[in-house]
C-alpha positions as CSV (number, residue, x, y, z in Angstrom):
1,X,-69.6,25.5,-24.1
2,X,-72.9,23.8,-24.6
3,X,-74.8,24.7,-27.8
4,X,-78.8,23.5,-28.4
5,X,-79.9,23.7,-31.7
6,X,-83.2,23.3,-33.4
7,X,-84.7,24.1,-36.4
8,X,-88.0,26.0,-36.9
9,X,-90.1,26.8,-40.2
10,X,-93.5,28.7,-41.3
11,X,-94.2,28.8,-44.6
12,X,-91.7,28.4,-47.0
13,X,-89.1,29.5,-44.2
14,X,-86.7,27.8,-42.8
15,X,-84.7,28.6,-39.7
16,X,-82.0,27.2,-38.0
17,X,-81.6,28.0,-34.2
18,X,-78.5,27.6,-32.0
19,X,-78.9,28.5,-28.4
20,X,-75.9,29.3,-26.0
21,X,-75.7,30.5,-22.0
22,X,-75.0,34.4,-22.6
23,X,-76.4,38.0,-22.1
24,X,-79.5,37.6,-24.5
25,X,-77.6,38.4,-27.7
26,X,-79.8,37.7,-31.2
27,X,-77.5,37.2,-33.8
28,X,-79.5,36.8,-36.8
29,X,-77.5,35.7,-40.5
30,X,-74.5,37.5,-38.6
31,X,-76.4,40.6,-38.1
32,X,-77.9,42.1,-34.9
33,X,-81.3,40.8,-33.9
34,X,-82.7,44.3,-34.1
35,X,-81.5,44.9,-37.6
36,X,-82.6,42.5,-39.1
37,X,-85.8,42.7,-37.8
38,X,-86.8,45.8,-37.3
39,X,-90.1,46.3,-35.6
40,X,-91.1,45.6,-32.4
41,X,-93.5,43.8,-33.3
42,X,-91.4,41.3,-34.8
43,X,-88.8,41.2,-31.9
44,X,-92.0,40.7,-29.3
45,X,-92.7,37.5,-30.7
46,X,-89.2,36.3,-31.2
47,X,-88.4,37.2,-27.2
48,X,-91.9,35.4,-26.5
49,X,-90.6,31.9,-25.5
50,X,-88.0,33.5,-23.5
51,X,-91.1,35.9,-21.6
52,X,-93.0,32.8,-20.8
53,X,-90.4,30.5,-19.9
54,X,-88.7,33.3,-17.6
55,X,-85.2,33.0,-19.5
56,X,-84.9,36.4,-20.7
57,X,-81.4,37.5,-21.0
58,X,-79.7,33.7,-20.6
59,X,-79.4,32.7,-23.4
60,X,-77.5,34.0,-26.8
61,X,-79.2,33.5,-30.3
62,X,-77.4,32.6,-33.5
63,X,-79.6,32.2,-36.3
64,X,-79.9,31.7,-40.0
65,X,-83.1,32.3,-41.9
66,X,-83.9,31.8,-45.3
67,X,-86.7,31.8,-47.5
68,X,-90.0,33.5,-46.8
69,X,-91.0,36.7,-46.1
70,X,-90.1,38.8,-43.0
71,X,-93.0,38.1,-40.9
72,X,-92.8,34.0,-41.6
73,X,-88.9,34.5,-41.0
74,X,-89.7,35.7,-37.2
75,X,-91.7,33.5,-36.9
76,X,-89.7,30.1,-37.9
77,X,-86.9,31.6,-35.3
78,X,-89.9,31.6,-32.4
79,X,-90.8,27.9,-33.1
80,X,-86.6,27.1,-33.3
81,X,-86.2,29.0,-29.9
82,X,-89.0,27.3,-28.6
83,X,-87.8,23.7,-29.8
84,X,-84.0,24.0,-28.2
85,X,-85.6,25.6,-24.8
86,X,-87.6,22.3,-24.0
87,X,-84.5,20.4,-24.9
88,X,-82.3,22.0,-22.9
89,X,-85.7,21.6,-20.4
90,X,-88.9,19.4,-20.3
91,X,-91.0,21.6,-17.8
92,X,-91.1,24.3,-20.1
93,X,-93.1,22.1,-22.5
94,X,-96.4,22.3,-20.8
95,X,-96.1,26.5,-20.9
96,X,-94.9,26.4,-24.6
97,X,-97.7,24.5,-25.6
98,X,-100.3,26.3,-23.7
99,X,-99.4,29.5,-25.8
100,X,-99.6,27.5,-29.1
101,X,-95.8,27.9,-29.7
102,X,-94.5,24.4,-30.1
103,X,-97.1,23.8,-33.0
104,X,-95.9,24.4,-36.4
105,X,-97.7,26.4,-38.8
106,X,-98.5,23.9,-41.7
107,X,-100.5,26.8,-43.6
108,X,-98.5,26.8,-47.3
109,X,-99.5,29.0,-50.5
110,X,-101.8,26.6,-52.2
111,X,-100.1,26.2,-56.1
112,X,-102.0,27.7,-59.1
113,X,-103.8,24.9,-61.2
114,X,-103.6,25.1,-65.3
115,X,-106.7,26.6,-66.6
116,X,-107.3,29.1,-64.3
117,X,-105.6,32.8,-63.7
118,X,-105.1,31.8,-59.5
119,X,-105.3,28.9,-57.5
120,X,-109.1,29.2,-56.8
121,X,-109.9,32.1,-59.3
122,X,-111.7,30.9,-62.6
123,X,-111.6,32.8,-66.1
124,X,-114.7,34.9,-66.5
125,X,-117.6,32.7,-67.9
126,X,-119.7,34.0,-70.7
127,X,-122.9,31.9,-70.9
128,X,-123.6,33.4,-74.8
């Protein structure tokens, strides 16, 4: 049985894809793809690579996610998918790329800097 893995992050959240020939199971920290992520919304953009790469239902997922939210989680799974589909094959690089999903998202919470309530927030001045 051949297994491609990749790994996929967004934000603080790191995920760890392993793709398998199957029926188009998601298998997400040993839970059901639709329970752990419950909107449709959500499971749209995790299906996405499979959509444009005309894959659906060949491939099993087995996941593990942590850190982040719920939103960046989904996310860091569609950049891992997308990573083990080219390397299993090439030509679906070019249609990947076109849809902006073999980028990864290097948007981070910027840290809060002493002196100041935020990261970009100042304490209220009083002139007098």
């Amino acid at each position: 049985m051949d297994i491609t893995n990749a790994l996929g992050r967004r934000k603080t959240a790191v995920a760890r894809v392993y793709l398998s020939k199957g029926k188009g199971e998601f298998t997400i920290n040993n839970r059901p793809g639709s329970e752990f992520f419950p909107t449709n919304l959500l499971l749209n953009k995790i299906n996405q690579p499979f959509e444009l790469t005309d894959t659906v239902g060949k491939y099993n997922v087995k996941a593990t996610v942590n850190g982040g939210g719920i939103n960046g989680q989904a996310e860091a799974v569609r950049l891992g998918i997308s990573r083990a589909l080219v390397e299993i094959s090439e030509d679906f690089k070019s249609v990947l790329r076109a849809e902006g999903l073999m980028t990864r998202d290097p948007r981070m919470v910027e840290r809060k800097k002493s002196g100041q309530p935020k990261a970009r927030k100042k304490f209220q001045f009083s002139k007098r």
